[in-house]
Structures are given as structure tokens and as C-alpha cells.
N, C-alpha and C positions, 0 to 999 in steps of 0.2 A: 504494500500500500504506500503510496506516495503522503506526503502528510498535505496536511492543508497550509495557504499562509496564512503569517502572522504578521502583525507590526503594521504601522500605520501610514498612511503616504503613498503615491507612486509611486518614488524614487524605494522606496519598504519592498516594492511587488518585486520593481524590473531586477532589485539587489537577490533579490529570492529565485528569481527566474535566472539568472544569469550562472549562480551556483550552482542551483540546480543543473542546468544543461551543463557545465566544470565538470560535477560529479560524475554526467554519463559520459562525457567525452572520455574525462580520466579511465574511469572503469571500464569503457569497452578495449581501448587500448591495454591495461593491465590484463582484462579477460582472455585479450586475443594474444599476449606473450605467454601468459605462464598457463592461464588454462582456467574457467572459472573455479573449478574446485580446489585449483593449488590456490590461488589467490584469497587471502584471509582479510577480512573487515580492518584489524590492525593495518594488513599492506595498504587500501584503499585507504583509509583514512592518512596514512603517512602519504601516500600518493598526491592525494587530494589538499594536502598539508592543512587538515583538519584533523580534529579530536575524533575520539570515535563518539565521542555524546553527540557533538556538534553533525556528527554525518546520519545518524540518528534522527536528529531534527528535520530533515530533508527525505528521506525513505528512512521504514520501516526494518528491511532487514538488506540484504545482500541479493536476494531471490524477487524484490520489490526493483531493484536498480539493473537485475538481467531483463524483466520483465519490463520494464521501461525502453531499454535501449532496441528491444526486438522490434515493440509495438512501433515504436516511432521511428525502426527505419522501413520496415513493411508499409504504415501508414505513406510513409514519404515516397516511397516506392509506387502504389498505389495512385499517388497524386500526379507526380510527375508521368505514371506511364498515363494516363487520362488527360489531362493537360496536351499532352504533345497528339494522341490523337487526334484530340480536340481541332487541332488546328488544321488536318487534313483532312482530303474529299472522300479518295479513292479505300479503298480495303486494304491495296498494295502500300499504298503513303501510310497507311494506318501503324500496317506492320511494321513496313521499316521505321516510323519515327518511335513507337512503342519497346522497340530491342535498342534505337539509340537511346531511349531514357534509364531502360535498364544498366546500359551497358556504363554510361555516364554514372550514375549514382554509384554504382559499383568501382568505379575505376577511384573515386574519390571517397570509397568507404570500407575500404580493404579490410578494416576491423572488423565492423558491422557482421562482413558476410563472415567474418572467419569464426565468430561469435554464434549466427544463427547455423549454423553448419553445424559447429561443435557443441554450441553449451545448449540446447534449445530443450533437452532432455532432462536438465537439470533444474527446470520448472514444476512446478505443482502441476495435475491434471486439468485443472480447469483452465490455468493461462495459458497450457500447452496447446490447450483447444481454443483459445482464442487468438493465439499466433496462428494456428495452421487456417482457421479459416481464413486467415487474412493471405496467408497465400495461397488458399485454395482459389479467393478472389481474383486474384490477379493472373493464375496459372488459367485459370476459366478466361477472363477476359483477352490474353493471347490465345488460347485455345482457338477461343469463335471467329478469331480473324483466319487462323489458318484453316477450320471448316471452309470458313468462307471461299480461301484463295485457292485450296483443295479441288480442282477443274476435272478430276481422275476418281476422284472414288476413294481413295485410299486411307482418308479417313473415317472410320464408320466405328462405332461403339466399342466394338474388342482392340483398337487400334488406337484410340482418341488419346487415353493417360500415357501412351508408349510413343506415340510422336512430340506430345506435348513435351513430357519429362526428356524425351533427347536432347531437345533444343534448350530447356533449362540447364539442363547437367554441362553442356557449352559454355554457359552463363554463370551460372553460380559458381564453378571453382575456377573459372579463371582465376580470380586473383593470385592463386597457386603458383601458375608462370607467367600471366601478361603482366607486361608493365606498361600503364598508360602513359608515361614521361619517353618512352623509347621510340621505336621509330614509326610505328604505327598507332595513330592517335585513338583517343575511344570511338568517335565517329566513322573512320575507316574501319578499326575492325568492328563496331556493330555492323559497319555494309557486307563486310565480308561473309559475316555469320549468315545473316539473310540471305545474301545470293548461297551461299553455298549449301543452307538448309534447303530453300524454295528450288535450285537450279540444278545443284547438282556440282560438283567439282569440277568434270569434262562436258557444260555445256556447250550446248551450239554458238557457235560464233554470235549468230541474229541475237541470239537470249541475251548474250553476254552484251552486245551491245545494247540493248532495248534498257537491259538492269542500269547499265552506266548512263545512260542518256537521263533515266527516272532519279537516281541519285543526283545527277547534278543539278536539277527541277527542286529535288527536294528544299 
């Protein structure tokens, strides 16, 4: 449980809020070196260069501050992938701006993912089901775009969680080996993933150009 604030003023709130997000920033990076279970409320607290009362006053327990940092990048996740749809026509522009928000948020949350990958089990039942639906959300809303762009058949019920989860599995451990500061930026390789989920590695020439032509429109 997150605590409520205290203290009077706005400059009381933004002081509250500011710490607060300190605290998860701190914590997911701690989470994502040592592992959340080796990492002890002492280490956080020294981290955070607070008391452990003082880290207290802000979340509940250690379990309240993994549970925060999931929601709120799923949430963000979420937002941004909607957002960047938002702004296109076609189904095809959908996709690809929806794997470039992914890919973005990821490339600049390296902790994040390494956190909901690893520690996400280490949650109470009930917030474990309110994290997974948030990615069940979002797994569904790329889903429907490639129903959609699906011209062949080949997605159909027994097939639908196994193409989806491919294209995730792409997405989610990158951070493993890409490095967004090297020579391919997160934009280039989101295009890359797209064409090469939707096209195929050894497409036709026409395809490959038609993909390049829509990329640079985008």
C-alpha cells in the first residue's frame, strides 16, 4: 500500500510526489542489480539515503514499492502504445507506431523490464493478477492489429497466444543484448522487428520496398 499524503501546501504535495517517484526510481535500479529478494529494506533505505522509518512513511512494505514500479510502467506502457496509434489511419501505421512505443519505452527502461521479467512473482496473488491483466491489455490490443493485418489465415484461435507471445519474446528481452545508444536506434530496430515479423527475413524485393516507402511516410 502506498501511504496517503500529508503536510500542508502544494509545494507539501509536489515535495511528496517527487520522493516518492526517488524511491521507485532508486528501487527498480537496486531491484534490477542485485535481484529483488537479495535487496533488503536496510539496502533501499541506504540507497534512497533515507531512514528506514522515513521510507516507511512513503510505502508500506518492500512488496508495496515492487508493486508500484510494475503498475506504473505497464500503465505507461499502455498509454504510450494508445497514444501513438492514436495518431494513425491505416492498421499497418497502427502496428508499426505501437512496437515503436514499445520499443522506445523499453530502450529507456532497461530496469523496468528486467524487474517485471524477474521479480513479478514475488508479489502477493492478487497484485500478480493485477499486473498480468495489464499486460494481458496490451498483449490483446497488439494482438487485434495483427488479426487484422493477418490477409492469410494464419491467425485463428489455436494460433493467436503463439504468434502474439513470438513477437513479445522479440520485445521484452531485448534489453539483454540491444543497446539503444549503438548503432541502431530504437526506431530503426522497432522497423526492423515489424518488417521482419509481418514480411519475413527473405522478402520480395516489391514488399521490401512498399515496407521502406510506409516507414519513411510514417
Amino acid at each position: 500500500m502506498v501511504h496517503e499524503r500529508d503536510g500542508n501546501g502544494a509545494d507539501a504535495l509536489r515535495d511528496y510526489d517527487e520522493i516518492q517517484r526517488n524511491i521507485l526510481t532508486t528501487a527498480c535500479g537496486l531491484f534490477a542489480r542485485q535481484g529483488y529478494m537479495r535487496a533488503s529494506i536496510a539496502d533501499l533505505a541506504d540507497a534512497c539515503k533515507l531512514s528506514r522509518g522515513a521510507l516507511y512513511h512513503y510505502f508500506d512494505s518492500k512488496e508495496a514499492i515492487l508493486f508500484a514500479i510494475l503498475d506504473a510502467h505497464i500503465r505507461e506502457m499502455i498509454t504510450d502504445v494508445e497514444a501513438a496509434m492514436a495518431a494513425k489511419a491505416t492498421t499497418l501505421e497502427q502496428f508499426r507506431a505501437a512496437i515503436q512505443a514499445i520499443v522506445a519505452l523499453n530502450a529507456r527502461s532497461s530496469d523496468e523490464q528486467r524487474v517485471i521479467l524477474n521479480d513479478l512473482s514475488f508479489l502477493g496473488e492478487t497484485e500478480q493478477d493485477a499486473i498480468k491483466a495489464l499486460e494481458r491489455q496490451l498483449v490483446d490490443t497488439v494482438s487485434d492489429l495483427l488479426v487484422k493485418l493477418d490477409k492469410e489465415g494464419k491467425i485463428v484461435k489455436r494460433t493467436k497466444k503463439i504468434y502474439s507471445m513470438m513477437l513479445f519474446g522479440i520485445l521484452n528481452f531485448s534489453h539483454t543484448w540491444y543497446d539503444p545508444k549503438g548503432g541502431i536506434d530504437p526506431r530503426e530496430f522497432a522497423d526492423m522487428v515489424v518488417d521482419l515479423f509481418l514480411y519475413g527475413f527473405t522478402m520480395p524485393v516489391p514488399a521490401k520496398d512498399a515496407a521502406r516507402a510506409l516507414r519513411q511516410r510514417a
